[in-house]
C-alpha positions as semicolon CSV with decimal commas, in nm:
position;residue;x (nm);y (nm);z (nm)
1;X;21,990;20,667;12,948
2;X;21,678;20,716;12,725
3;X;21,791;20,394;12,520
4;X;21,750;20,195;12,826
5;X;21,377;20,307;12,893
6;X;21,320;20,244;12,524
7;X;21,446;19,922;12,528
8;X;21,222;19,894;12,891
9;X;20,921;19,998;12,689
10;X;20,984;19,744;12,395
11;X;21,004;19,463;12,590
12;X;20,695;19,557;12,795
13;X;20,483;19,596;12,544
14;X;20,630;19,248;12,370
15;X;20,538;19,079;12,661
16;X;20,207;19,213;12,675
17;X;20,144;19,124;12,294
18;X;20,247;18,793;12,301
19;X;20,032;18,680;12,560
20;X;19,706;18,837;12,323
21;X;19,885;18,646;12,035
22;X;19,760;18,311;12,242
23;X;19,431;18,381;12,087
24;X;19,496;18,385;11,712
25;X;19,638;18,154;11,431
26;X;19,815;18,486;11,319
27;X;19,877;18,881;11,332
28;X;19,993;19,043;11,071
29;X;20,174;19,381;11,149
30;X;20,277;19,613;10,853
31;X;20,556;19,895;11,018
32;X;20,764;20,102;10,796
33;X;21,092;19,979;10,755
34;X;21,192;20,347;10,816
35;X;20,984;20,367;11,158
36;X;21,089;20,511;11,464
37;X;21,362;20,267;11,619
38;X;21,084;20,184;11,901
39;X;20,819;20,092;11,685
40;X;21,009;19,876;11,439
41;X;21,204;19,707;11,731
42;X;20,858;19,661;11,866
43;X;20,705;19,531;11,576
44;X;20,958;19,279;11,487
45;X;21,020;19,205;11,884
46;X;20,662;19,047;11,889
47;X;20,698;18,878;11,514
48;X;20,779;18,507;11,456
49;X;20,900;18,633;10,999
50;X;21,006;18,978;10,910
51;X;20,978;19,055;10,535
52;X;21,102;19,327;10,377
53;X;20,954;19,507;10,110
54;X;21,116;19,755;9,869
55;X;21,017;19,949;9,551
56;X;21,305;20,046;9,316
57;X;21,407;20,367;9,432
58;X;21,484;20,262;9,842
59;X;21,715;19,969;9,721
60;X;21,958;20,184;9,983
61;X;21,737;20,092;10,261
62;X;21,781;19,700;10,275
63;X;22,108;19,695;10,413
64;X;21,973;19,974;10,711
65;X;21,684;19,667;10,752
66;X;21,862;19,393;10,741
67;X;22,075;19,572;11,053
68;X;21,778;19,649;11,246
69;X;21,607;19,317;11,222
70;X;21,907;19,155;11,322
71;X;21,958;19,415;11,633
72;X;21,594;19,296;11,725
73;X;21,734;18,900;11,668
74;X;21,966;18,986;11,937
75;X;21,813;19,233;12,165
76;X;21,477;19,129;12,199
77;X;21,333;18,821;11,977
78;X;21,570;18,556;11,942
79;X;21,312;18,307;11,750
80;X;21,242;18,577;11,447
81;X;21,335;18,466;11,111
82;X;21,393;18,664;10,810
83;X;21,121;18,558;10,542
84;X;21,359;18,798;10,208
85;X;21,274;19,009;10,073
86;X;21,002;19,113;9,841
87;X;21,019;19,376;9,575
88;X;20,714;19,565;9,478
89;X;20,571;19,835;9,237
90;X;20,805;19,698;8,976
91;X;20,782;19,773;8,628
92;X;21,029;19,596;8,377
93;X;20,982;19,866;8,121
94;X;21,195;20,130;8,320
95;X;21,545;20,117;8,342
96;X;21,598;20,170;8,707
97;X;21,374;19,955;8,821
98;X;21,628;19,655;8,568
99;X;21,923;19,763;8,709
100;X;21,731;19,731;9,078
101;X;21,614;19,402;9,041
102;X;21,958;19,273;8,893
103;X;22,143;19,444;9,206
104;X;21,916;19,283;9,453
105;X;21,910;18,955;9,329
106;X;22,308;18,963;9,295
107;X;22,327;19,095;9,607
108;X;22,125;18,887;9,807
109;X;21,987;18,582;9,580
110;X;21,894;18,381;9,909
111;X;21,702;18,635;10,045
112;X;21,530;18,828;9,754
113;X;21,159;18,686;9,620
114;X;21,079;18,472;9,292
115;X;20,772;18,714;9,318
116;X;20,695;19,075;9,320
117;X;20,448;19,325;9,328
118;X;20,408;19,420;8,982
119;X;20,314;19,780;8,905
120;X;20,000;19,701;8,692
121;X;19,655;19,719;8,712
122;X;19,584;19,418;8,962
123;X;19,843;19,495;9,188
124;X;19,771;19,831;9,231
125;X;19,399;19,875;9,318
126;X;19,281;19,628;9,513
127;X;18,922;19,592;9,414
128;X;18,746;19,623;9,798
129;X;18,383;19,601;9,580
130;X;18,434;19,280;9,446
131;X;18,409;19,363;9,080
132;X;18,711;19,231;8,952
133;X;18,783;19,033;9,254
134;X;18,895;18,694;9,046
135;X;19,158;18,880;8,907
136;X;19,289;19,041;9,229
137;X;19,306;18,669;9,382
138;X;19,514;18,539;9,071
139;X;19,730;18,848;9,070
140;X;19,817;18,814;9,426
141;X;19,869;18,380;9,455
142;X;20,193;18,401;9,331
143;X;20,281;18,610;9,635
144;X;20,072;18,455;9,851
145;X;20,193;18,072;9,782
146;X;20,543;18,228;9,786
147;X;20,463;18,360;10,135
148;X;20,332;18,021;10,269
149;X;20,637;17,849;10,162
150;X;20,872;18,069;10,324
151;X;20,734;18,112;10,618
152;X;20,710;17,665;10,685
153;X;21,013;17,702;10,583
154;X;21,248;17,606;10,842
């Protein structure tokens, strides 16, 4: 019985989110892909593109979110799409994080990123001061053109 109140509260609060979504272009929502059940259901239930992001060592965890978001599909958001999935704090050098990137992009080519969230200096400190600000911007339009595409994608 406490799935059915769950699944009560989701929709609730989807309903009551989409109608405050009226008054923006966009919302971005960032939820752990290994969030409660409620709050991932509820944060994909009120999303129009669900990407996935994954470092090298949680490669297991992209089949467990590629479940979920499609148990949201059905359950509670019919018009989400799946935008891939994007790999971050990679670093070629290692040999885990090789054998990761070859397994993901075998394993799901149509879904995995051209881009990635490098672990180097840009990518990992976002400069909030402004001091190096130029090259935060040209480290992250890669992933940010990448991001427009996929999502007019249709």
């Amino acid at each position: 019985m406490q799935g059915k109140k769950d699944n009560e509260v989701v929709v609730t609060l989807r309903d009551l989110f989409n109608q405050v979504k009226k008054g923006y272009d966009f919302i971005v929502i960032d939820s752990s892909s290994t969030s409660a059940p409620e709050l991932f259901n509820l944060s994909l239930a009120i999303s129009d593109f669900a990407i996935m992001t994954y470092s090298p060592n949680k490669i297991n965890l992209i089949n467990q979110w590629l479940t979920r978001t499609i148990d949201v599909q059905k359950s509670f958001n019919s018009n989400l799409r799946v935008g891939g999935i994007l790999r971050t704090r990679f670093n070629k050098m290692e040999s885990i994080h090789k054998y990761s990137e070859t397994e993901v992009l075998e394993y799901y080519p149509n879904l995995c990123w051209s881009t990635a969230f490098l672990n180097d200096f840009p990518h990992a400190i976002l400069d909030i001061a402004g001091k190096k600000k130029k090259e935060t911007i040209i480290a992250f339009k890669a992933i940010y053109d990448e991001l427009i595409l996929r999502f007019l994608k249709r």
